[in-house]
PyMOL Python script that loads the backbone (N, CA, C, O; Angstrom):
from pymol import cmd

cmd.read_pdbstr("""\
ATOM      1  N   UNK A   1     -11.226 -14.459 -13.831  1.00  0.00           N
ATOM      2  CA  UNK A   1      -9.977 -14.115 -13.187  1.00  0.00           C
ATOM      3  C   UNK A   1      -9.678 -12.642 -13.454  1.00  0.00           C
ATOM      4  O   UNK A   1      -9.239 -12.311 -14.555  1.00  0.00           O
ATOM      5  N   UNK A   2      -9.914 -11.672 -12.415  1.00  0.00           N
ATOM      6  CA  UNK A   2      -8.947 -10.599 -12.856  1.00  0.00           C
ATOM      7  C   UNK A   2      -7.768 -10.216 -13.102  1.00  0.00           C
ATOM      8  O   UNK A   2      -6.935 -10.650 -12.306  1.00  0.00           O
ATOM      9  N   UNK A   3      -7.332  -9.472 -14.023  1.00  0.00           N
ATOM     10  CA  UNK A   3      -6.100  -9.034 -14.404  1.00  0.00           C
ATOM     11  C   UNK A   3      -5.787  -7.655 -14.891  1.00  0.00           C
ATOM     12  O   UNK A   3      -6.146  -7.191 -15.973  1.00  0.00           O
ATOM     13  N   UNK A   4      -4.832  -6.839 -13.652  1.00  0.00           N
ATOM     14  CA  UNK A   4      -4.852  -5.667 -13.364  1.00  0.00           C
ATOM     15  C   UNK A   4      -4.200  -5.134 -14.761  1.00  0.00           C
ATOM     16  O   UNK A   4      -3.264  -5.715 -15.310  1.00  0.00           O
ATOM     17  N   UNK A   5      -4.752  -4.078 -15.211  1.00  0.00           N
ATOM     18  CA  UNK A   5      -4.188  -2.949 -16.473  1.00  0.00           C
ATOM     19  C   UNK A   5      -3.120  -2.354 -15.916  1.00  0.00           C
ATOM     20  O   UNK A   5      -3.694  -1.642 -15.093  1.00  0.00           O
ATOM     21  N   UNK A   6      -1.851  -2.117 -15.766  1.00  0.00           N
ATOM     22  CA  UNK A   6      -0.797  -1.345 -15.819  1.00  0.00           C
ATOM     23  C   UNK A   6      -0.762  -0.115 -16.450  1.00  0.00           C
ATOM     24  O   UNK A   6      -0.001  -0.379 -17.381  1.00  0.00           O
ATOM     25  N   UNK A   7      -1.023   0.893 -16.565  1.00  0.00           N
ATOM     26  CA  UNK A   7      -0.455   2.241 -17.139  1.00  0.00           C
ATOM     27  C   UNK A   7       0.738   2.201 -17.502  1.00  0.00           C
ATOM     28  O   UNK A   7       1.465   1.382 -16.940  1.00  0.00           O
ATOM     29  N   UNK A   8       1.318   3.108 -18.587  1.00  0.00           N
ATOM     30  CA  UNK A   8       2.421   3.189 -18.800  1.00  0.00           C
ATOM     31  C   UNK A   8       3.352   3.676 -17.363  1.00  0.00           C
ATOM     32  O   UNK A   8       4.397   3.099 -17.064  1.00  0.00           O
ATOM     33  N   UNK A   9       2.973   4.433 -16.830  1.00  0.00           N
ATOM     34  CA  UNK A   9       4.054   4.283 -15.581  1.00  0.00           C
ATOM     35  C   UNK A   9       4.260   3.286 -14.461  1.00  0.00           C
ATOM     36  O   UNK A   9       5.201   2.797 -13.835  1.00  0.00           O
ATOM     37  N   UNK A  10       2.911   3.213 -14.500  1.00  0.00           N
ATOM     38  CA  UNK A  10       2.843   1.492 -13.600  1.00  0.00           C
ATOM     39  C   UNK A  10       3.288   0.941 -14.041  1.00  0.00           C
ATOM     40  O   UNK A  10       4.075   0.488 -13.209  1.00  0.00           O
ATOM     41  N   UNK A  11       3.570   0.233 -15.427  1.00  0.00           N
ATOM     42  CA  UNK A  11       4.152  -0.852 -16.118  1.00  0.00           C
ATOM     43  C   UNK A  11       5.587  -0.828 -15.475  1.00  0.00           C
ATOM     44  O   UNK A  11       6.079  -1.610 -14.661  1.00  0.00           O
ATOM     45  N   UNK A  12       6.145   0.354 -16.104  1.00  0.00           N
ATOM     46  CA  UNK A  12       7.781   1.193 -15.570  1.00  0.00           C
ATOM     47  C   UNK A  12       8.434   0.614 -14.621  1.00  0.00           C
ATOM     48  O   UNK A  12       9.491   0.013 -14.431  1.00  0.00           O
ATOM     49  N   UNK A  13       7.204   1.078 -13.898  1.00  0.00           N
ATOM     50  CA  UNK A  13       7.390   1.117 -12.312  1.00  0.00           C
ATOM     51  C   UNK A  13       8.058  -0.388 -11.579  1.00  0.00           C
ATOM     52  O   UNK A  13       9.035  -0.623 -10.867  1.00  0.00           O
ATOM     53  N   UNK A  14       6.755  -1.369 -12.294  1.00  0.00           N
ATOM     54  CA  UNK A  14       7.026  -2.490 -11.631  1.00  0.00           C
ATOM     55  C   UNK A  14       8.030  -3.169 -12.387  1.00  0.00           C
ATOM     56  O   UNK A  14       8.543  -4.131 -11.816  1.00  0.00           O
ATOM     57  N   UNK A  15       8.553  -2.809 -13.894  1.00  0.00           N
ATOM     58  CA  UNK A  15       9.675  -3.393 -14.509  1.00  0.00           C
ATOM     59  C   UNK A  15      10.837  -3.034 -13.483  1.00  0.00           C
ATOM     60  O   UNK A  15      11.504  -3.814 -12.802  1.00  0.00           O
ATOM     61  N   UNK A  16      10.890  -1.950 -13.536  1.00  0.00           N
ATOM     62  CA  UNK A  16      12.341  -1.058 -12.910  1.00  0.00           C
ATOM     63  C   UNK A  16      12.857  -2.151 -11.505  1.00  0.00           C
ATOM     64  O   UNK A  16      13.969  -2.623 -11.268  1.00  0.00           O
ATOM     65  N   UNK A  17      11.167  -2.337 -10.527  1.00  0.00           N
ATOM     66  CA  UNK A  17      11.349  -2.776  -9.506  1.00  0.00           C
ATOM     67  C   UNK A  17      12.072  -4.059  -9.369  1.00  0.00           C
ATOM     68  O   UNK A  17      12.826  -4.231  -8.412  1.00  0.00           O
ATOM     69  N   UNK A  18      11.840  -5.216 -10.510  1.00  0.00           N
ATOM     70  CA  UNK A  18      11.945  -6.474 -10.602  1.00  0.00           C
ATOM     71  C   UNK A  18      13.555  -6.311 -11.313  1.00  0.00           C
ATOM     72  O   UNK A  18      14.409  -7.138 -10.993  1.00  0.00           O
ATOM     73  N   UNK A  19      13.836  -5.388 -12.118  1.00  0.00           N
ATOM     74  CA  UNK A  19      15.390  -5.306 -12.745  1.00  0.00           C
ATOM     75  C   UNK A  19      16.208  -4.778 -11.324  1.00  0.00           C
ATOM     76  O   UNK A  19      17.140  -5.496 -10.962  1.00  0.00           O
ATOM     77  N   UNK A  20      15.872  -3.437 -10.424  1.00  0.00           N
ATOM     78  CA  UNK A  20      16.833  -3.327  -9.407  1.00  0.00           C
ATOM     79  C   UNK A  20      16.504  -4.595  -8.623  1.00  0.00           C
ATOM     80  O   UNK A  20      17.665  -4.817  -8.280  1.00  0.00           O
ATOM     81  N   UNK A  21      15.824  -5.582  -8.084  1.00  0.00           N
ATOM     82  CA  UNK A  21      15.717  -6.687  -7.092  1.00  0.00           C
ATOM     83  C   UNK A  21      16.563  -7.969  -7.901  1.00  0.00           C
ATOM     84  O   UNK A  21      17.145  -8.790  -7.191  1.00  0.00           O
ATOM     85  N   UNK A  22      16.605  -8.098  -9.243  1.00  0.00           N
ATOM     86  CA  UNK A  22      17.454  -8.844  -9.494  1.00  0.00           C
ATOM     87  C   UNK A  22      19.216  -8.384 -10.018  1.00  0.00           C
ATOM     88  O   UNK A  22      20.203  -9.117  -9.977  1.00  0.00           O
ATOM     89  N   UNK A  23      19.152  -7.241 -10.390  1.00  0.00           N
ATOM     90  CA  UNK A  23      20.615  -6.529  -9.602  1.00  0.00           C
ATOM     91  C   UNK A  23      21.538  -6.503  -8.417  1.00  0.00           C
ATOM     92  O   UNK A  23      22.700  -6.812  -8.152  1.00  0.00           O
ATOM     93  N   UNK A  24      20.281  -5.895  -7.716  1.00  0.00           N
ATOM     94  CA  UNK A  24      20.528  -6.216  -6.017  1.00  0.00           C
ATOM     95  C   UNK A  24      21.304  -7.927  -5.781  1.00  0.00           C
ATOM     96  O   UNK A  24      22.402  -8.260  -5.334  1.00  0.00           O
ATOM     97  N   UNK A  25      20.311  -8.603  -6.239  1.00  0.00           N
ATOM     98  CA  UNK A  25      21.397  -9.864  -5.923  1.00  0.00           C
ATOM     99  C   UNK A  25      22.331 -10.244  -7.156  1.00  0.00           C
ATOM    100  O   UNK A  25      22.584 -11.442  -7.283  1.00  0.00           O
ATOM    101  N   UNK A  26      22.586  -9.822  -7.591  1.00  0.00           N
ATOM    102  CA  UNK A  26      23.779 -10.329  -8.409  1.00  0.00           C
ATOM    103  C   UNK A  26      24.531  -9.525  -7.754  1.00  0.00           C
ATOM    104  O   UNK A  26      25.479 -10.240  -7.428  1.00  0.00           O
ATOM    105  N   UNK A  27      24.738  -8.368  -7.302  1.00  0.00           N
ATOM    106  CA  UNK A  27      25.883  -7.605  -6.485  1.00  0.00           C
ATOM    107  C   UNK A  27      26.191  -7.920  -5.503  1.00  0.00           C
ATOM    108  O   UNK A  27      27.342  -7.675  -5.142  1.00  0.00           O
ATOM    109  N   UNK A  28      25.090  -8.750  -4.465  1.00  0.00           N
ATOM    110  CA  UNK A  28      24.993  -8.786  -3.108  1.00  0.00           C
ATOM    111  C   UNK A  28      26.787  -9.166  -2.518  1.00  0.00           C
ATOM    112  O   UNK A  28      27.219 -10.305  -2.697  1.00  0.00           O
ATOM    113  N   UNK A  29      27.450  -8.364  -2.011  1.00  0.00           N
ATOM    114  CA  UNK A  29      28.558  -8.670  -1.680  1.00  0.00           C
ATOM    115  C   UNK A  29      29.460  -8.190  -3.042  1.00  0.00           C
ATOM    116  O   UNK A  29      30.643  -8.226  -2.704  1.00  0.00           O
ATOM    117  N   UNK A  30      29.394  -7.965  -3.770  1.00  0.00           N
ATOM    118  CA  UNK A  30      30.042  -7.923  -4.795  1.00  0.00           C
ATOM    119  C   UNK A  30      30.904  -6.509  -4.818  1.00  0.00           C
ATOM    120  O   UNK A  30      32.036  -6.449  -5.297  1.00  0.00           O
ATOM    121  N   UNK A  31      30.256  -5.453  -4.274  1.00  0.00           N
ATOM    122  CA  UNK A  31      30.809  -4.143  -4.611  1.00  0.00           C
ATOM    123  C   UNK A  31      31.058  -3.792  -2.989  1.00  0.00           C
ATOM    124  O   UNK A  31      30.214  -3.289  -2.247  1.00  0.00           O
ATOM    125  N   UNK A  32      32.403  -4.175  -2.629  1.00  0.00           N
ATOM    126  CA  UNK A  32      32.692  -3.959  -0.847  1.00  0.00           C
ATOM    127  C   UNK A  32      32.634  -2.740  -0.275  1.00  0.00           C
ATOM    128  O   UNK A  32      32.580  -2.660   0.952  1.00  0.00           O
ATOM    129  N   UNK A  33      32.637  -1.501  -1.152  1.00  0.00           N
ATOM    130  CA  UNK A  33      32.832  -0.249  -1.164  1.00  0.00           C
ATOM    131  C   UNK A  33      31.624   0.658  -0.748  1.00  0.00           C
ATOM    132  O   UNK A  33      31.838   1.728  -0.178  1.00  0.00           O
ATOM    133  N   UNK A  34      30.330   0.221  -1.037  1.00  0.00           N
ATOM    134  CA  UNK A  34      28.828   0.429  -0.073  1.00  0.00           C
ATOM    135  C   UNK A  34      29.188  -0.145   1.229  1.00  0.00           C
ATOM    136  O   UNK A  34      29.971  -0.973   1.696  1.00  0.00           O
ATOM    137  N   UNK A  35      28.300   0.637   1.593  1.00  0.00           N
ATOM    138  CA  UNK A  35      27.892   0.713   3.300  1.00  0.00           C
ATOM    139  C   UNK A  35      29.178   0.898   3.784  1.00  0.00           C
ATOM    140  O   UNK A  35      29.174   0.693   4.997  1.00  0.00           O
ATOM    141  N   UNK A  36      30.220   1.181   3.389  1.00  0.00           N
ATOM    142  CA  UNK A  36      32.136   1.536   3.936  1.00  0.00           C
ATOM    143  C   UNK A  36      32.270   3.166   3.824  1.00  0.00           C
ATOM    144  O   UNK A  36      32.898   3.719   4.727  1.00  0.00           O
ATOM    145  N   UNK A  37      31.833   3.803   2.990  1.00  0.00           N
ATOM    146  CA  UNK A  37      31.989   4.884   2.945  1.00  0.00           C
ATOM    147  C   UNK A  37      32.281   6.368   4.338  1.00  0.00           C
ATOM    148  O   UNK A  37      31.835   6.461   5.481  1.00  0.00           O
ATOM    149  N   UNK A  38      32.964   7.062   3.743  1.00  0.00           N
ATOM    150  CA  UNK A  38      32.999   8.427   4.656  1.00  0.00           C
ATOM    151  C   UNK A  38      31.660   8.642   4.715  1.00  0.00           C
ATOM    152  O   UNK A  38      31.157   9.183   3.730  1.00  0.00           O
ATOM    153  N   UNK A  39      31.108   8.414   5.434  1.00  0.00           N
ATOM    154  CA  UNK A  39      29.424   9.302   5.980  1.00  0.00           C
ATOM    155  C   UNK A  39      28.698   8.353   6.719  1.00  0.00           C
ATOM    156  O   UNK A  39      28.098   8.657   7.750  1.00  0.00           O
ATOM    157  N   UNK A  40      28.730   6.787   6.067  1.00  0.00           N
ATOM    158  CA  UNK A  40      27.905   6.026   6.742  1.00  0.00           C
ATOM    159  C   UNK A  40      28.080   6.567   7.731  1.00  0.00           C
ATOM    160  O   UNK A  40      29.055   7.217   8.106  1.00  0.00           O
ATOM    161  N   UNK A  41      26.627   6.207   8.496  1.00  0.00           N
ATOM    162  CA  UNK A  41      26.795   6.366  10.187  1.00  0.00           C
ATOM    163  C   UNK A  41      27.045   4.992  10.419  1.00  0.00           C
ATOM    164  O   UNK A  41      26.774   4.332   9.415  1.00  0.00           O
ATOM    165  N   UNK A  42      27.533   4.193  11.537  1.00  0.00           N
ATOM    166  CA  UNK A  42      27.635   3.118  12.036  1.00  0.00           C
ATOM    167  C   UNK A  42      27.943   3.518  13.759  1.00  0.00           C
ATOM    168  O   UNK A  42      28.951   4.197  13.953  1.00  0.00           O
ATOM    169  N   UNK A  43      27.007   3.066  15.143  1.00  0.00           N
ATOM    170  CA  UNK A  43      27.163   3.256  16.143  1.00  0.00           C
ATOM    171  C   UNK A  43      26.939   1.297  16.302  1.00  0.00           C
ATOM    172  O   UNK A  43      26.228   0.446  15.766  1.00  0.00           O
ATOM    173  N   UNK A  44      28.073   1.329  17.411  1.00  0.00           N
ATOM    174  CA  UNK A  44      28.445   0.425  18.182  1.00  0.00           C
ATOM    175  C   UNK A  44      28.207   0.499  19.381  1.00  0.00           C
ATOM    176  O   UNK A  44      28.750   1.512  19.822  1.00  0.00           O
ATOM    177  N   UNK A  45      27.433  -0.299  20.500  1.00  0.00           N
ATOM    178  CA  UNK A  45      27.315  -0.391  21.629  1.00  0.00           C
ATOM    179  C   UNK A  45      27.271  -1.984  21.655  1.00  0.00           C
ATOM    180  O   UNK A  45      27.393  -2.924  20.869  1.00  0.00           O
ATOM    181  N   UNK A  46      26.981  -1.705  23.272  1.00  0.00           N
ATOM    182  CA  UNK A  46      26.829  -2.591  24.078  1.00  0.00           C
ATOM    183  C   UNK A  46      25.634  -3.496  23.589  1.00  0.00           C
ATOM    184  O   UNK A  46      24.564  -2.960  23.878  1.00  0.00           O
ATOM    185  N   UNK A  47      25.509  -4.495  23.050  1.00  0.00           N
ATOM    186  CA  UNK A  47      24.039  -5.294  22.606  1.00  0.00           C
ATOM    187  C   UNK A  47      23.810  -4.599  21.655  1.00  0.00           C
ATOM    188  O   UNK A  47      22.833  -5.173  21.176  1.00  0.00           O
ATOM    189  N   UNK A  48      24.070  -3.523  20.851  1.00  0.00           N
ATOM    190  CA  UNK A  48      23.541  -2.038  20.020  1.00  0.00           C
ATOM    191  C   UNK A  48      24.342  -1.896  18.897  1.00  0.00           C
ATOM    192  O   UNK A  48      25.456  -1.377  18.967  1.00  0.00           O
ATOM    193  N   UNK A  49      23.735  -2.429  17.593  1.00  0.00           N
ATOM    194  CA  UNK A  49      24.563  -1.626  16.242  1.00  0.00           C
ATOM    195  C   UNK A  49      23.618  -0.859  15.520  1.00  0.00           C
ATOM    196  O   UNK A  49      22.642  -1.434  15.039  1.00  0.00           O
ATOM    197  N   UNK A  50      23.780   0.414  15.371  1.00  0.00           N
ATOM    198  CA  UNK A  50      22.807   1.175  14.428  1.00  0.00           C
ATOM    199  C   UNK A  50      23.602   1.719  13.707  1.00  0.00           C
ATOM    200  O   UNK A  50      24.532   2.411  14.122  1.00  0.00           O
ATOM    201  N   UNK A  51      23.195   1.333  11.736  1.00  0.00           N
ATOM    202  CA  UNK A  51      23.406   1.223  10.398  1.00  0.00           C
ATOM    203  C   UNK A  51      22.996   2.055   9.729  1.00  0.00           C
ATOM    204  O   UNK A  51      21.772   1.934   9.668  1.00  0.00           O
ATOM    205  N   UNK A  52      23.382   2.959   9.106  1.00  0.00           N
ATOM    206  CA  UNK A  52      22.430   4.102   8.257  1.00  0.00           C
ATOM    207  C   UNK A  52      23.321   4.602   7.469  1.00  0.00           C
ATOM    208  O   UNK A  52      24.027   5.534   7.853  1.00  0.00           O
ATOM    209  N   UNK A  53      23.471   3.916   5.890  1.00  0.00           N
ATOM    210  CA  UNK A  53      24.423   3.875   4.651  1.00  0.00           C
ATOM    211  C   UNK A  53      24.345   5.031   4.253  1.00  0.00           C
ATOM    212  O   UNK A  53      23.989   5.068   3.075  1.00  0.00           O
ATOM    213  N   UNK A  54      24.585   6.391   4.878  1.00  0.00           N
ATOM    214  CA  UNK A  54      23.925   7.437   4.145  1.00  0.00           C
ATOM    215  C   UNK A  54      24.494   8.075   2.749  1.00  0.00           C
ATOM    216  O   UNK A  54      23.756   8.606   1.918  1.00  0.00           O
ATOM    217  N   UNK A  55      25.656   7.971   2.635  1.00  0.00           N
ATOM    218  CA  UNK A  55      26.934   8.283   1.795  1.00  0.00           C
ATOM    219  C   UNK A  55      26.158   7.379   0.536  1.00  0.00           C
ATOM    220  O   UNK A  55      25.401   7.855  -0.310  1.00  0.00           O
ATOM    221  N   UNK A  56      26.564   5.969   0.665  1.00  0.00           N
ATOM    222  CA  UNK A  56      26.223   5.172  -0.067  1.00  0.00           C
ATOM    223  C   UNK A  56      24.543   5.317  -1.022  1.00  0.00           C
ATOM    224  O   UNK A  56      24.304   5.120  -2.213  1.00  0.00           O
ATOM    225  N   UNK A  57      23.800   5.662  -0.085  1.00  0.00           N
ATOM    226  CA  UNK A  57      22.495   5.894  -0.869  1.00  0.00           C
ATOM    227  C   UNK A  57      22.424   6.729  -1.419  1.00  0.00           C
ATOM    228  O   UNK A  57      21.622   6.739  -2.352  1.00  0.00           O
ATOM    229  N   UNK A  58      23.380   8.098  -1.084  1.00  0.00           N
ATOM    230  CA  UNK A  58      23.185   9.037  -1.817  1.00  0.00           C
ATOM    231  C   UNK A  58      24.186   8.894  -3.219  1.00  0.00           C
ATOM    232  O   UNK A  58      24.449   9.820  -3.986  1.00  0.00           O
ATOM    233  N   UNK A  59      24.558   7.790  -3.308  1.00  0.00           N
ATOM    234  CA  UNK A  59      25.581   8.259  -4.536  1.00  0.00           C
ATOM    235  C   UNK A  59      24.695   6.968  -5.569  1.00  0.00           C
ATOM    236  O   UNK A  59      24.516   7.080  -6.782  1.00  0.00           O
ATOM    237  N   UNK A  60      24.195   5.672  -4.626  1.00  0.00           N
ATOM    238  CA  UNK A  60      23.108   5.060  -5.444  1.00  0.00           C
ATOM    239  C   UNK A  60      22.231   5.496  -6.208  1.00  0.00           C
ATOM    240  O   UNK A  60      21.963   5.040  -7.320  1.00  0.00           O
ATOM    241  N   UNK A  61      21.500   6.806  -5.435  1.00  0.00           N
ATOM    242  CA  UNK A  61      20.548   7.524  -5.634  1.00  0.00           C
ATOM    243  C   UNK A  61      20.886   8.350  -7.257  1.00  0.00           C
ATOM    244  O   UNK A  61      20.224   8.348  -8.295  1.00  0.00           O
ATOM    245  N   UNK A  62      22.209   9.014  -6.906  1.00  0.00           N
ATOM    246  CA  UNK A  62      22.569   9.678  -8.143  1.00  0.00           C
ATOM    247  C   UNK A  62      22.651   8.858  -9.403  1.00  0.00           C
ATOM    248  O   UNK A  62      22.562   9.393 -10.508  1.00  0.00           O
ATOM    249  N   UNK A  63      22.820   7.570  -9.246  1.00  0.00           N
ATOM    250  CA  UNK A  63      23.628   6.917 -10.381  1.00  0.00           C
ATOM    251  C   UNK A  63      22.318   6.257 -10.890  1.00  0.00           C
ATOM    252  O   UNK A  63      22.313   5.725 -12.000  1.00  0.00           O
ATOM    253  N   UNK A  64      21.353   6.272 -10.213  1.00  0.00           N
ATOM    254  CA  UNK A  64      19.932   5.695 -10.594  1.00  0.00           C
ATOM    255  C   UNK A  64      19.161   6.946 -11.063  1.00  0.00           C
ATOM    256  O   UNK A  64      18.158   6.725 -11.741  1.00  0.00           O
ATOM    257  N   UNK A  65      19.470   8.169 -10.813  1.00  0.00           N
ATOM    258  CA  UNK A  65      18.336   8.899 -11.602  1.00  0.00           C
ATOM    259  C   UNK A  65      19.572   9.436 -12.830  1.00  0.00           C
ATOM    260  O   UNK A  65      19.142   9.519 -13.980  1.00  0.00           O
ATOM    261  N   UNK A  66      20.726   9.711 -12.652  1.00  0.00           N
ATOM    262  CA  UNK A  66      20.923   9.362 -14.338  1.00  0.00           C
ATOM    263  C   UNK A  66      20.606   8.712 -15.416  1.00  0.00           C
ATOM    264  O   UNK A  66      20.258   9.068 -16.541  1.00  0.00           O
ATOM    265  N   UNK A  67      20.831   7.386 -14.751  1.00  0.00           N
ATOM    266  CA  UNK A  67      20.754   6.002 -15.603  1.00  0.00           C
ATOM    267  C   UNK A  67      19.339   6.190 -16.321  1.00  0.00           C
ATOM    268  O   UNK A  67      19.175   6.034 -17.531  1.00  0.00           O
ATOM    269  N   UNK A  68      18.112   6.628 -15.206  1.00  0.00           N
ATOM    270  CA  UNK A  68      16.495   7.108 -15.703  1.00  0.00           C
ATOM    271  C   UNK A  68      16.363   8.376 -16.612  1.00  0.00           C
ATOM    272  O   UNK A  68      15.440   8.587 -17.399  1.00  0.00           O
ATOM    273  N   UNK A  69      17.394   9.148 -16.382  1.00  0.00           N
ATOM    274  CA  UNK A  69      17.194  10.300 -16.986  1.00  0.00           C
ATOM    275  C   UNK A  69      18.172  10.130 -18.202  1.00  0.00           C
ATOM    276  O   UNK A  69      18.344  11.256 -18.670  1.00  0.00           O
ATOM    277  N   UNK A  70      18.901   9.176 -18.925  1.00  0.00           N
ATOM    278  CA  UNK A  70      19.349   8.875 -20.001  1.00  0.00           C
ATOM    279  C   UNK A  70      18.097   7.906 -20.594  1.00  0.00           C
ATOM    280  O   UNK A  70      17.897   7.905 -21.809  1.00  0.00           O
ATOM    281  N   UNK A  71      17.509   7.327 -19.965  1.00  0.00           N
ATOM    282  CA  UNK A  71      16.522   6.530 -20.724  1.00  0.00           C
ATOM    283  C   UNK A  71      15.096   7.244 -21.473  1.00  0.00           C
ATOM    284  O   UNK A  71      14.447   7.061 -22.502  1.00  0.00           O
ATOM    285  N   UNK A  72      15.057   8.099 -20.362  1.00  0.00           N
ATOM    286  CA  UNK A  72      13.945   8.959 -20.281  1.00  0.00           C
ATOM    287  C   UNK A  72      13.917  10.110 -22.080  1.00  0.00           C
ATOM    288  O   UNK A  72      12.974  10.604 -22.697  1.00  0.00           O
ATOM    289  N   UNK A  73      15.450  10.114 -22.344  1.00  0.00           N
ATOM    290  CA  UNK A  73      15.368  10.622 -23.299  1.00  0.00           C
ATOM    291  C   UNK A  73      15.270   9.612 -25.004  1.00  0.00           C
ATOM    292  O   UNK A  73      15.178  10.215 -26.074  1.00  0.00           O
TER     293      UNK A  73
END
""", "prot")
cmd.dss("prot")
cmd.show_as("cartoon", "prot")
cmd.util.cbc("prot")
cmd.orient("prot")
């Protein structure tokens, strides 16, 4: 049976992945204030909704490479 070696960043990598995917659902709905923000884009048409959280990812974004860059030390 093979069984793949992880590197220390691979290891990271796929921890990090499995802690934000089980985050993700413990929030799911929880924090109403994503995807609401001043910036999202949100277009409405006819048959037509196009979604693009942009506000929101960018402040996700920030609060996730802190959180890495406090660990990191």
């Amino acid at each position: 049976m093979f069984t793949p070696e992880f590197s220390g960043l691979g290891r990271m990598l796929v921890v990090l992945g499995i802690i934000l995917a089980i985050v993700g659902l413990a929030l799911m709905g929880k924090l109403p204030f994503l995807g609401r923000l001043p910036g999202d884009i949100r277009i409405h048409r006819d048959g037509f909704v196009f979604y693009f959280p942009l506000t929101s990812m960018l402040i996700l974004s920030l609060v996730l490479s802190l959180i890495l860059t406090v660990l990191r030390r």
